[in-house]
C-alpha positions in Angstrom: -11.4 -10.4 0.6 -12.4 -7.1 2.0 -15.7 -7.2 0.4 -16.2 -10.5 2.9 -14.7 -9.2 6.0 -15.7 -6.4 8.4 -12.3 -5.6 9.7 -9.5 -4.4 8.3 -7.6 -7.0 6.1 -3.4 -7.4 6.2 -1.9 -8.3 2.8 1.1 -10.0 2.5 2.3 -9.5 -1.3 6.1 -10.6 -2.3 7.4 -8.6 -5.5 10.5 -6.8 -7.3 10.2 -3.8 -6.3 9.0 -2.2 -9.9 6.2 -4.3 -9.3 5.5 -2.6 -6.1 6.2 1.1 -7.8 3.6 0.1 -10.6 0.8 -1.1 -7.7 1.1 2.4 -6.4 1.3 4.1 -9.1 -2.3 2.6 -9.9 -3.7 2.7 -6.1 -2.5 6.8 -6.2 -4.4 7.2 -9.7 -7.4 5.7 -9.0 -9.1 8.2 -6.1 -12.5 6.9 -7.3 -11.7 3.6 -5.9 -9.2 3.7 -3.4 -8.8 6.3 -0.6 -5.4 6.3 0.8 -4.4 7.1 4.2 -0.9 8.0 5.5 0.1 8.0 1.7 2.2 10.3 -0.1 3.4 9.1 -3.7 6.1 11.8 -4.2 7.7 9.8 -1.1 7.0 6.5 -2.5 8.1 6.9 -5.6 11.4 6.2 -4.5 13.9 4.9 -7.9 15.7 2.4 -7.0 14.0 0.5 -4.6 16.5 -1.3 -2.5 16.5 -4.9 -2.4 13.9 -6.1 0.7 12.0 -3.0 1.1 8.8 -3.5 3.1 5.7 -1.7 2.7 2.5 -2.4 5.1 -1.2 -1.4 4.7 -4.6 -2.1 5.3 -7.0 -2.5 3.1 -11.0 -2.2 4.4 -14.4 -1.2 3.0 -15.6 2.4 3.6 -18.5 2.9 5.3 -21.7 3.9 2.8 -19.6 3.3 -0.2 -20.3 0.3 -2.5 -17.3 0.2 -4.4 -14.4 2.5 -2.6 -11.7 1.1 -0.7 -9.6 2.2 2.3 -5.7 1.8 2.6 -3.9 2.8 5.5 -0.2 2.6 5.1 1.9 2.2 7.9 5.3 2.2 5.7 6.2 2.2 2.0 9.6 0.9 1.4 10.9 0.5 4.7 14.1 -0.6 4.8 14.9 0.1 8.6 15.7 -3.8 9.3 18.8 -3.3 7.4 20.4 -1.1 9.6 22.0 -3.6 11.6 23.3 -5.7 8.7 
């Protein structure tokens, strides 16, 4: 999808959370094909993850490069909608 689209693409991906951990354990390992913006796995990597945590990010091309992908996160794990429960 982000190979067909000049904007910035929203994913919407429903998981158990070790799932999730396992996704960003291979986005933050694989620099060659992903650069990642607002990231930072020590934070994410986050054992247990509670129960409706919500991560969002973007995922685009890079200008000039074939192959590379951006992904801008805007949270990892959020669980802020919880508060008022």
């Amino acid at each position: 999808m982000a190979d067909e689209s000049n904007k910035p693409l929203n994913i919407l991906v429903v998981s158990h959370g070790a799932w999730i951990l396992t996704f960003l354990d291979y986005l933050a390992a694989n620099t060659d094909k992903f650069e990642l913006e607002n990231y930072v796995h020590e934070d994410a990597d986050i054992r247990p993850i509670r129960n409706t945590g919500r991560s969002k990010f973007h995922v685009g091309k890079l200008e000039g490069q074939d192959m590379k992908r951006s992904i801008k996160f805007d949270c990892v794990h959020n669980t802020k909608h919880l508060e008022d429960m």
